[in-house]
C-alpha positions as CSV (number, residue, x, y, z in Angstrom):
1,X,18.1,-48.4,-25.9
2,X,14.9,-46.7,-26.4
3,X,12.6,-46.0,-23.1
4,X,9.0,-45.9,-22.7
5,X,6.6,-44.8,-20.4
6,X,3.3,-46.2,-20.6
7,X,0.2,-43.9,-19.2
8,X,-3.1,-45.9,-19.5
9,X,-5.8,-46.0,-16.7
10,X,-6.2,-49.4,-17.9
11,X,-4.0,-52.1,-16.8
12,X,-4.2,-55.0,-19.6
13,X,-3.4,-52.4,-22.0
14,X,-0.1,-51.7,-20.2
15,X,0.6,-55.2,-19.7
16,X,-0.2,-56.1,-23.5
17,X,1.7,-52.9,-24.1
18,X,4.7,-54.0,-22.1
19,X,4.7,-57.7,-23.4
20,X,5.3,-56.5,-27.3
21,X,7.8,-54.0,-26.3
22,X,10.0,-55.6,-23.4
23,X,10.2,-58.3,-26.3
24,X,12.6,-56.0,-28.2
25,X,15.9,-55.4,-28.2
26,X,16.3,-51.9,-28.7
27,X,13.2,-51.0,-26.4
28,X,12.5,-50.9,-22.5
29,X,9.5,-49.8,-20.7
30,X,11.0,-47.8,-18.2
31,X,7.5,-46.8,-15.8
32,X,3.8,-47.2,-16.4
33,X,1.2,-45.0,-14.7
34,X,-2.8,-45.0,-14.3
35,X,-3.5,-41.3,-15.1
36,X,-1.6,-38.3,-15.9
37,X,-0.6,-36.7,-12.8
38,X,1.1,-39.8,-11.8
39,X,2.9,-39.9,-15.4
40,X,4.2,-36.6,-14.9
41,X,5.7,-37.6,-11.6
42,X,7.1,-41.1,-13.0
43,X,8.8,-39.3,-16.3
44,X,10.5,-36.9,-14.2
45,X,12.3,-39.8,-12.2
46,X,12.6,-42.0,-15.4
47,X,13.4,-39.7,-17.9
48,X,11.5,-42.0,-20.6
49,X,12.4,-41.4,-24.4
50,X,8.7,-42.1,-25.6
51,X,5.7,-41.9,-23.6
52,X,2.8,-43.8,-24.6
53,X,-0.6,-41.8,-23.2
54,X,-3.7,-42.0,-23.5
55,X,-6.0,-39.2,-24.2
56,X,-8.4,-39.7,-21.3
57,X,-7.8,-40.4,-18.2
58,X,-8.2,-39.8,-14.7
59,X,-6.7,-36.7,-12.3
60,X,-5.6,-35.5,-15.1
61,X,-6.1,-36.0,-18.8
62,X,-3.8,-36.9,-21.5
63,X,-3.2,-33.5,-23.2
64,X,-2.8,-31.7,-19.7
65,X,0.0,-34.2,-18.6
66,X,1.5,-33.9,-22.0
67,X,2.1,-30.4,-21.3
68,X,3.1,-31.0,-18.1
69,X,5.4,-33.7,-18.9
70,X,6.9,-32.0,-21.6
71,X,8.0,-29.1,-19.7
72,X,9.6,-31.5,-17.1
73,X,11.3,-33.6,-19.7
74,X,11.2,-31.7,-23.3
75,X,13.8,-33.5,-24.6
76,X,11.3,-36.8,-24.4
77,X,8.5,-37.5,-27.2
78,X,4.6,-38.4,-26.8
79,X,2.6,-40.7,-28.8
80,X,-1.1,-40.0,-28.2
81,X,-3.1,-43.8,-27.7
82,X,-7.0,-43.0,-29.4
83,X,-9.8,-45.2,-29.9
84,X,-10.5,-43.1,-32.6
85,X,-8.8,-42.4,-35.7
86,X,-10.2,-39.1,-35.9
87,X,-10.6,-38.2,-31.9
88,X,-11.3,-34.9,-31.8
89,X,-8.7,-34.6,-29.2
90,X,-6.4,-35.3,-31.0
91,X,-5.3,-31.6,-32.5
92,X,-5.0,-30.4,-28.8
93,X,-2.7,-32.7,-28.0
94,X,-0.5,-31.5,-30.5
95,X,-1.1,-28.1,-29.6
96,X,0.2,-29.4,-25.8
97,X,3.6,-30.5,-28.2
98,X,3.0,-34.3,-28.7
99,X,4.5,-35.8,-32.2
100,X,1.7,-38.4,-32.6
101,X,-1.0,-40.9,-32.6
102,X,-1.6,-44.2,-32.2
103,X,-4.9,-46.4,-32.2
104,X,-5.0,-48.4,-29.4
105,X,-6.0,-51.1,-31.9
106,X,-2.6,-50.7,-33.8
107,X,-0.9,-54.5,-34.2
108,X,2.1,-55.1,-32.6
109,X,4.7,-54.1,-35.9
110,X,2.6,-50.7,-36.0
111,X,3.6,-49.8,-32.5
112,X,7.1,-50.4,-32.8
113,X,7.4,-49.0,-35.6
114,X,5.5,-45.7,-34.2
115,X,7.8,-45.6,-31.1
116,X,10.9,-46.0,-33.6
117,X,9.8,-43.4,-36.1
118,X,9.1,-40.7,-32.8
119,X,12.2,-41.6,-31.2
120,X,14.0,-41.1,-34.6
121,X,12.1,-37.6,-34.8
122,X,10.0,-38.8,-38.1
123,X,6.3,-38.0,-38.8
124,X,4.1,-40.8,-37.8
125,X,1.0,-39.5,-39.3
126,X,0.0,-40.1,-43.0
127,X,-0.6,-37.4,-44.9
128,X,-4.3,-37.9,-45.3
129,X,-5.0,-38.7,-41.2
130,X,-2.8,-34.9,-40.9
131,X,-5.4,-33.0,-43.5
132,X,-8.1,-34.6,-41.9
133,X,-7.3,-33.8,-38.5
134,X,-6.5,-29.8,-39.0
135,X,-9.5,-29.6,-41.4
136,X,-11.7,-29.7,-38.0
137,X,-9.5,-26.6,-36.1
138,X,-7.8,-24.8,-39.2
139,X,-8.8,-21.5,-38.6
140,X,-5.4,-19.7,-40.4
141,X,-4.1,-16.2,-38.6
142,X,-1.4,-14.2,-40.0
143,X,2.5,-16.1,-40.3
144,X,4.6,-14.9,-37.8
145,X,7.6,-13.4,-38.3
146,X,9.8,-15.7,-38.0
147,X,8.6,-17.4,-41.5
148,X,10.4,-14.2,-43.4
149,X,13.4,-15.8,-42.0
150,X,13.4,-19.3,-44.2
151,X,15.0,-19.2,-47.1
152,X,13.1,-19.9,-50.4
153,X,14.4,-23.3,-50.2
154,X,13.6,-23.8,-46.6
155,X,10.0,-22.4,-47.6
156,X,9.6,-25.2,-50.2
157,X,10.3,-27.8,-47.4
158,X,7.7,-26.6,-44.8
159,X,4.9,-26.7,-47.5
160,X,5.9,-30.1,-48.6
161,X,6.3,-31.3,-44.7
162,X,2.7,-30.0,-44.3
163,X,1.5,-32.6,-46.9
164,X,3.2,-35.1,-44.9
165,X,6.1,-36.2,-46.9
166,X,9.2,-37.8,-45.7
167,X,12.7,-36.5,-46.6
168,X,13.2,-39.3,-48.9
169,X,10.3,-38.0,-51.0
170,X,11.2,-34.3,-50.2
171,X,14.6,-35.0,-51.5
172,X,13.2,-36.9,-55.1
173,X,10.5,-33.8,-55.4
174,X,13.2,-31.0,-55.0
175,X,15.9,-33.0,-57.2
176,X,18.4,-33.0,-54.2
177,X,20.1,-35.5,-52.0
178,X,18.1,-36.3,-48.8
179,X,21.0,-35.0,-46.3
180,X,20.3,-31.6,-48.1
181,X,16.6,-31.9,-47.2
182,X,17.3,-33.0,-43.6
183,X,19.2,-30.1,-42.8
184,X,16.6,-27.7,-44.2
185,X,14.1,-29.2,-42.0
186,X,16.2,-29.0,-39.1
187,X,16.7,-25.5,-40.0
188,X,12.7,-25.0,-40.4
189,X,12.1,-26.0,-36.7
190,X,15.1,-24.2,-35.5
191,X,14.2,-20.6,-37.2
192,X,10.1,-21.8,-36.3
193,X,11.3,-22.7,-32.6
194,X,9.2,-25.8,-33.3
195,X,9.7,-29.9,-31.8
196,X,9.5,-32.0,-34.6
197,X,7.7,-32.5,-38.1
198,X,4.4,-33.0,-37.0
199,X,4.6,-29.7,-35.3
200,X,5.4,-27.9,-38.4
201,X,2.5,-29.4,-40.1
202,X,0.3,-28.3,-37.6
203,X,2.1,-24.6,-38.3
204,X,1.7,-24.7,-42.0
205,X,-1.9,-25.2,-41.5
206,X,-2.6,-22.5,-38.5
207,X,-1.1,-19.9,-40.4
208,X,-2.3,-20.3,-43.6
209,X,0.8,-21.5,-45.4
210,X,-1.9,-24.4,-46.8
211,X,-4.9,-24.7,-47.5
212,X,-6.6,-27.4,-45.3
213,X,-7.7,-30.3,-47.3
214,X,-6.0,-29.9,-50.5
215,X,-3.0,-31.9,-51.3
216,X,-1.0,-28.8,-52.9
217,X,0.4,-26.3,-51.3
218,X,-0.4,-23.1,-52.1
């Protein structure tokens, strides 16, 4: 059973929230909250997989609770809600360690599937919504050194993660079987010491591994 938090200062988007998700067998809202300080306090009792939260709210924002949060809970996942697609907000709520984004627009088989694919620990972003959104902050620094740890292989996977593709496709563009690629991601974020795929997008990018905006890496 997967369980969600919902964080919206707006109440009918909890309840319509709630309705699509209670609906489902394999999902249960565990807590709802009206801004961010009282998410923080609700996710540390409830211990919610996913956490729905909206960027902006009141007390305390979206991005600040998602740190927050996160250090309370870190084994729990955040899916941003925007009304934008590109919300300039959006890229400091990775920063703050959430795994995605969601319109608050999104149709009902959109959100499931969003708080399936986080809970899973997939991408949810597109490849062209990722470019587009590090394109406005990409301001590359020098690779740590932790990077001369990965393996040529494991290099090879970061740079095609950073273009958003999934392991399936990772797999058919390396010519290997898709367990093989899912443990060199895993090994990515574990030598990176970074949460989840859209977290090492979001590194490939800072650090110059890519060069925002084109769909090669270089």
């Amino acid at each position: 059973m997967i369980g969600v938090l919902l964080a919206d200062d707006q109440a009918l988007v909890r309840a319509g929230f709630r309705l699509i998700l209670d609906a489902e067998p394999d999902i249960e809202v565990v807590g709802e909250a009206g801004d961010g300080e009282q998410a923080v306090a609700v996710a540390a009792t409830a211990r919610p997989d996913v956490v729905l939260m909206d960027i902006r709210m009141p007390v305390m924002d979206g991005i600040a609770a998602s740190r927050e949060l996160l250090r309370e809970v870190p084994e729990c996942r955040v899916i941003m809600l925007t009304t934008f697609d590109l919300d300039d907000y959006v890229v400091d709520a990775f920063r703050a360690g959430a795994s995605g984004f969601l319109l608050k627009t999104a149709p009902p088989h959109q959100l499931l599937a969003a708080v399936r694919t986080i809970h899973e620990g997939d991408a949810l972003l597109a490849p062209a919504s990722t470019r587009r959104l590090l394109e406005q902050v990409a301001h590359p620094t020098t690779p740590p050194p932790a990077v001369a740890s990965l393996t040529n292989r494991e290099h090879d996977v970061l740079l095609l993660l950073a273009r958003g593709l999934s392991n399936a496709e990772i797999a058919e563009q390396m010519v290997v079987e898709p367990s093989t690629v899912k443990s060199h991601v895993a090994s990515v974020l574990s030598k990176l010491h970074l949460r989840d795929r859209v977290h090492a997008v979001v590194f490939a990018y800072e650090h110059g591994l890519v060069r925002p905006g084109s769909p090669e890496p270089r």
